[in-house]
N, C-alpha and C positions, 0 to 999 in steps of 0.2 A: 585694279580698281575699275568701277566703271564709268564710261567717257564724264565730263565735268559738262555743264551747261552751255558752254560756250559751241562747243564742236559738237552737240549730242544731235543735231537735225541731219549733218553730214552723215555721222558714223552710222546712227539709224536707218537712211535709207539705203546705205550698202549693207547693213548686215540682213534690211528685208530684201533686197536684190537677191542676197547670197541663199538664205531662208529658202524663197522663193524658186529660184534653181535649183535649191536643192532637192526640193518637193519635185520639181516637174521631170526631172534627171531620173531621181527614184521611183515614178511611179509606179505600182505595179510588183515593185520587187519584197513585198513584204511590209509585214512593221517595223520591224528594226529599223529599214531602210526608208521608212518614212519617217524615223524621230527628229527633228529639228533644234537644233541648239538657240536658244534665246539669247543668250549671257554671259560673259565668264567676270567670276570674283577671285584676283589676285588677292593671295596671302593666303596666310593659316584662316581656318573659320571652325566656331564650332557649335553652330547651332541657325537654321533657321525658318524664316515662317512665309507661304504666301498665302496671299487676297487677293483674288481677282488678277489684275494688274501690275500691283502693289505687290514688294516679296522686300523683306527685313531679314539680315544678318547680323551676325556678332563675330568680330574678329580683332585682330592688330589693336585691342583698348579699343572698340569703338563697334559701338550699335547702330546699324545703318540702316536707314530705307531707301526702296527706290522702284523708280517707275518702269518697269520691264518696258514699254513700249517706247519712250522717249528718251530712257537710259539716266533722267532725272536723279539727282540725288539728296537724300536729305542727312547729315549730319545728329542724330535724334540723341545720345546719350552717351556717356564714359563708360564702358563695359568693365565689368567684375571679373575678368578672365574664369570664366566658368568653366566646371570638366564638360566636357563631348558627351553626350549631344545636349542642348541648350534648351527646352522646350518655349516654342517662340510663338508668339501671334500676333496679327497686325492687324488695325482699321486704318486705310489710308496710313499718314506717318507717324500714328499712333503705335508704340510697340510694349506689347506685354511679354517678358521671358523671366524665367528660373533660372538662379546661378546657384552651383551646388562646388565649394572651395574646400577643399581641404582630402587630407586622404581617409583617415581610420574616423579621426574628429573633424567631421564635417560641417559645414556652416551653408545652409540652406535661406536664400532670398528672393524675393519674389520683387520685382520691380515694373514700372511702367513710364512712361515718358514720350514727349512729342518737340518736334521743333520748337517749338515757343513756349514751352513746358518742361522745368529741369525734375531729372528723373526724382523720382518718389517711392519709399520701400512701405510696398505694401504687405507685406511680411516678413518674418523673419524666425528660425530655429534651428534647432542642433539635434541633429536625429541621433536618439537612444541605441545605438548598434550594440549593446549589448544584452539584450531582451530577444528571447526566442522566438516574439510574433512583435512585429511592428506599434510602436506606443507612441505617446505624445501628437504634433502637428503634422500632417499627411498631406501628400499634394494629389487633388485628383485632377488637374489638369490644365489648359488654357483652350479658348477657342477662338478663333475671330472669322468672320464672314458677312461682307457688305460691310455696315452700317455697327453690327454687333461685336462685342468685343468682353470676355466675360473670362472667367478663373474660377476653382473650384477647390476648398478646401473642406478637411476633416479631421477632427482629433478623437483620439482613443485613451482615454485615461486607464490604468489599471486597478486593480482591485483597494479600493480604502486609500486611492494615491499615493499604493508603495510601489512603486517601480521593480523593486528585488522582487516582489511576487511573482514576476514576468521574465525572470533570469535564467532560470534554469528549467519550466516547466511552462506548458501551457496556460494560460490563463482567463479570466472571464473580463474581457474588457470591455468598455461603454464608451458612447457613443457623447465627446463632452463638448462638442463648439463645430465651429466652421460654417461653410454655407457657400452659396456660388453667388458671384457677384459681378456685376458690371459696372463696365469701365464707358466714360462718355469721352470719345476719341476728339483729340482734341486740350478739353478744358481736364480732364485727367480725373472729374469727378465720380465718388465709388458708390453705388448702390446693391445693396442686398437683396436677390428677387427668390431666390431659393434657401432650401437648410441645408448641411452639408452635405456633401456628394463624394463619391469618389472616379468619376466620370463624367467628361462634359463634353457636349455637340450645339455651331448654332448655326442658323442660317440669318439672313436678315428680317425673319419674321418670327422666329422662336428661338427658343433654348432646348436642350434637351439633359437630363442627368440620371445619373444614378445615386439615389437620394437616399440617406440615414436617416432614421426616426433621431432624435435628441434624444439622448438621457434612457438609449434603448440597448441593452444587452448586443454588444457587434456581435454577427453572425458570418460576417463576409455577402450576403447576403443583400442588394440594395433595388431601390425602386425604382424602377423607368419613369421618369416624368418628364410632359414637357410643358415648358409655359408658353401663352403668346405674348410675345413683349408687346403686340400692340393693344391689346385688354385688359394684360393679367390672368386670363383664363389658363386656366391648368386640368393636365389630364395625366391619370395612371394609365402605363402600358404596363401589360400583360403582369406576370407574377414575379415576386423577388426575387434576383436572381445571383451569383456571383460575376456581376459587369463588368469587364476591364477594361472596357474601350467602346463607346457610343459613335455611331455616324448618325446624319440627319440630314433632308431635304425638305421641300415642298408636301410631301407623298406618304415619306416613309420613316421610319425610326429604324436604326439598326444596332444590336448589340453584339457586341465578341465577348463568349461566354466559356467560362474557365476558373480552373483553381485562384485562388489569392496569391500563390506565392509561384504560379505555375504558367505556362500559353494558352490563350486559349485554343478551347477544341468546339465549340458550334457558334456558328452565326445566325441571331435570330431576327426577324424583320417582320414589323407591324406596321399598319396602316396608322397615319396616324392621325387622320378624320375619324376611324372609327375604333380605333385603339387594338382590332384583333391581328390573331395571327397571321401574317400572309406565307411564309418558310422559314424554315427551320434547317440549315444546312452542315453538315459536317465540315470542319476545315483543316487543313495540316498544321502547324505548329507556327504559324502568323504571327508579324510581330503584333502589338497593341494598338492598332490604327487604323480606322477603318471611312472609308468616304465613299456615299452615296450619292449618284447624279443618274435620275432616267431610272432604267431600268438595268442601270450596272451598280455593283458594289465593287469599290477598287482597292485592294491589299497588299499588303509587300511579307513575302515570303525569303528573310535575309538580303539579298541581294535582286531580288527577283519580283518585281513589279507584275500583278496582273487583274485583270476585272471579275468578277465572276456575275453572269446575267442571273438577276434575281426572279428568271421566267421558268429558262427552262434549266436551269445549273451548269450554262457550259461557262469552261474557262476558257479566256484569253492569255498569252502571256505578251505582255508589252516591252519588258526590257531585263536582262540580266545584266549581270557584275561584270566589268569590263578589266580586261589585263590592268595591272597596279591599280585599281582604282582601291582609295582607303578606307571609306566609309560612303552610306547614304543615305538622304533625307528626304521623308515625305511619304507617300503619295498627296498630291492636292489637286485639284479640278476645277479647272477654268474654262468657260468659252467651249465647252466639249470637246476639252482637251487634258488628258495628263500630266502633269509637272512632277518633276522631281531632283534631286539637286544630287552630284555627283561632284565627290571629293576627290583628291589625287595628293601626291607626295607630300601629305602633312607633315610641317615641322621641318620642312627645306626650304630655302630661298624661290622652289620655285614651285613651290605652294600652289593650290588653283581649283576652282570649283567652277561645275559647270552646270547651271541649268536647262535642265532637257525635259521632250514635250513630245507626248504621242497621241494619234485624236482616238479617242474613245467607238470601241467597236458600234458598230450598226445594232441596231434593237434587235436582232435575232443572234447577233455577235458572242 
């Protein structure tokens, strides 16, 4: 667990001492050898999220936040023991994640909660697995960054709302509810600022989605849009496309684009003062997650963390899979630096997760 309040001023400036040394020990010898450990979380965990600062997990019955710097921690919620991996986001100790329980019949819940705020289920469903193309409530995702803290849902009803039509054969589904929403971190208050989405990106001055017409023939198929939370003002990026996974900064909008049921295969990025194309790039088989800061886009390729410069197309690679490691989470970007969280001996006594940080290549990087 990480240190309690009491002793976190101590343990803190020994571990930036250590940090510190370690940086100065390695310089020179590469990026591996500049990654820095921030953290470690004792126990099982299976899911989580950072902001900034701020990084939220779900572990041992309990949803935690806490302050990577001060080692602070907050107590936020009774966890649902959810399968691996959790989808998580956080404003401050505001924490929004997905619990998905059960094996064949599954029980899908979406909740939020804050220290002074007992959690609240903001959804809830039981996905149809036996329908050849995906029906009923659909989750397109969570975001948080700064201040913004927001979810994305969509539903597909089937043809005349028989579900058997979707059983054994292709079907013509519609587009029948959902919408992306924000959460006020904090007072846990829900507002609707978009229609459904099946992909969601924010920073603390916009939203970004990939947006369903209502009551529109699904095509797989969805809109780039992004809103400014501080107007309301909204703008179409580029043309429909099959989105799986949205990034977004200041600058730019980025899509990972791909089959429905498949990886994506190109990453596309627009401006998004002016909504056009800026590249269009081929990618290897990526997982779904993509985060832009600068003039990097940063992806994870299984085990395999790296950036790719949105100038000239070169890659970096930041980190691979380390001996026993069991799983990993992330990429996320802070302070012009990489984060990402590293699992090890899940499901033993000596369980352990470690947050790891590498700084972000140079502008020609």
């Amino acid at each position: 667990m990480l240190p309690s309040v009491g002793h976190s001023r101590s343990v803190c400036f020994v571990l930036m001492v250590v940090i510190l040394a370690t940086a100065l020990t390695n310089q020179g010898r590469g990026d591996a050898a500049r990654e820095g450990r921030l953290r470690m979380v004792h126990g099982m965990t299976t899911g989580f999220g950072v902001n900034g600062r701020m990084i939220s997990w779900e572990g041992s019955g309990r949803v935690v936040a806490a302050d990577l710097e001060s080692g602070r921690r907050f107590s936020v919620a009774r966890g649902a023991g959810g399968n691996s991996p959790v989808p998580m986001a956080l404003s401050g100790s505001t924490v929004l994640w997905l619990d998905t329980t059960g094996g064949l019949g599954q029980e899908v819940t979406l909740f939020t909660a804050s220290p002074r705020m007992a959690r609240t289920r903001l959804a809830r469903w039981y996905p149809d697995t036996s329908a050849s193309a995906p029906i009923g409530s659909l989750f397109g995702g969570v975001a948080g960054h700064g201040r913004t803290l927001a979810f994305a849902l969509y539903k597909l009803a089937p043809p005349r709302g028989n579900p058997e039509a979707c059983y054994e054969r292709p079907c013509r589904r519609r587009v029948a509810g959902g919408g992306v929403f924000r959460i006020t971190p904090g007072s846990l208050a829900v507002r609707r600022v978009l229609p459904p989405a099946q992909a969601i990106a924010a920073t603390d001055q916009a939203i970004a989605a990939a947006v369903l017409h209502p009551r529109s023939v699904y095509t797989g198929k969805a809109q780039v849009v992004v809103r400014d939370i501080r107007n309301g003002a909204r703008r179409s990026i580029g043309q429909p496309a099959s989105v799986l996974a949205l990034g977004l900064d200041r600058t730019h909008v980025a899509a990972l684009i791909g089959p429905e049921s498949g990886s994506p295969r190109r990453l596309r990025l627009w401006s998004t003062a002016t909504g056009s194309l800026v590249r269009s790039f081929r990618v290897p088989q990526v997982e779904r997650a993509v985060v832009l800061s600068g003039s990097h886009a940063v992806l994870r390729l299984g085990g395999t963390i790296f950036t790719l410069n949105i100038r000239s197309g070169q890659r970096h690679v930041l980190s691979r899979y380390r001996p026993k490691e069991s799983s990993r989470y992330g990429p996320w970007v802070a302070d012009g630096r990489v984060l990402w969280i590293e699992s090890y001996d899940q499901g033993s006594p000596t369980a352990r997760s470690l947050i790891r940080s590498a700084p972000l290549p140079g502008p020609a990087g």
